[in-house]
C-alpha positions, -999 to +999 in steps of 0.1 A: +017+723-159-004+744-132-011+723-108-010+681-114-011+654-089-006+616-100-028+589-081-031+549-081-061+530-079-065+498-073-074+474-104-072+443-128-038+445-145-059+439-178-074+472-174-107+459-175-138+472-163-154+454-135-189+457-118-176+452-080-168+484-066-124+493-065-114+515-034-106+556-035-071+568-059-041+571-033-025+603-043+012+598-047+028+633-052+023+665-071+036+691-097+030+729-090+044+747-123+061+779-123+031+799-128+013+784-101+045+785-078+050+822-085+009+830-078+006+812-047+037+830-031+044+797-008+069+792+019+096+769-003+117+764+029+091+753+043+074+734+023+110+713+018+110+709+053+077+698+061+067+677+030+097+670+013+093+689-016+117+700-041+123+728-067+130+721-104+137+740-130+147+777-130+160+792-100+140+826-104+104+809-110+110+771-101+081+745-102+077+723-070+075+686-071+060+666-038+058+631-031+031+624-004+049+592+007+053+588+044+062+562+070+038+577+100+011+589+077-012+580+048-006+597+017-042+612+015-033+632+046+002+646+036-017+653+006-041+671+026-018+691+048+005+703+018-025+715+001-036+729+037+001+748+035-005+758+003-039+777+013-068+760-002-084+791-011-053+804-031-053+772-050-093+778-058-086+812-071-059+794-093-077+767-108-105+790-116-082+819-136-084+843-103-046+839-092-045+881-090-069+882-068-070+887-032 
């Protein structure tokens, strides 16, 4: 992967679709694969501090993995922060082919 995040929304355990409105996804953690990892250059001690998150996979271009679980804070705003610490504009350039560029 490049970039994936995994969310939960609230539902019928059937599945079904329902006319009444269901709340906003809770984003539960993400992946940032090796590509990613390598083009946004982030601060891995830092990020393990602050967030939590871990490396996985090869040592010389590892992928991250982040859980935005928190006991003081909802997940939406760790989510929010770590994407913050990643540099929201570096992550835009990603998504949209750009990662070379400054």
């Amino acid at each position: 992967p490049l970039f994936g995040t995994v969310s939960m929304q609230a539902g019928p355990a059937d599945l079904a679709f329902r006319a009444e409105p269901i709340g906003a996804a809770t984003p539960l953690a993400a992946i940032i694969g090796p590509r990613a990892t390598k083009a946004l250059a982030p601060n891995l001690d830092e990020l393990s501090r602050n967030f939590g998150a871990k490396t996985v996979g090869r040592g010389r271009t590892p992928s991250l993995v982040v859980g935005f679980d928190s006991p003081t804070e909802l997940p939406l705003s760790v989510a929010t922060r770590f994407t913050q610490a990643l540099g929201t504009d570096k992550i835009t350039r990603l998504l949209n082919g750009n990662a070379g560029a400054a």
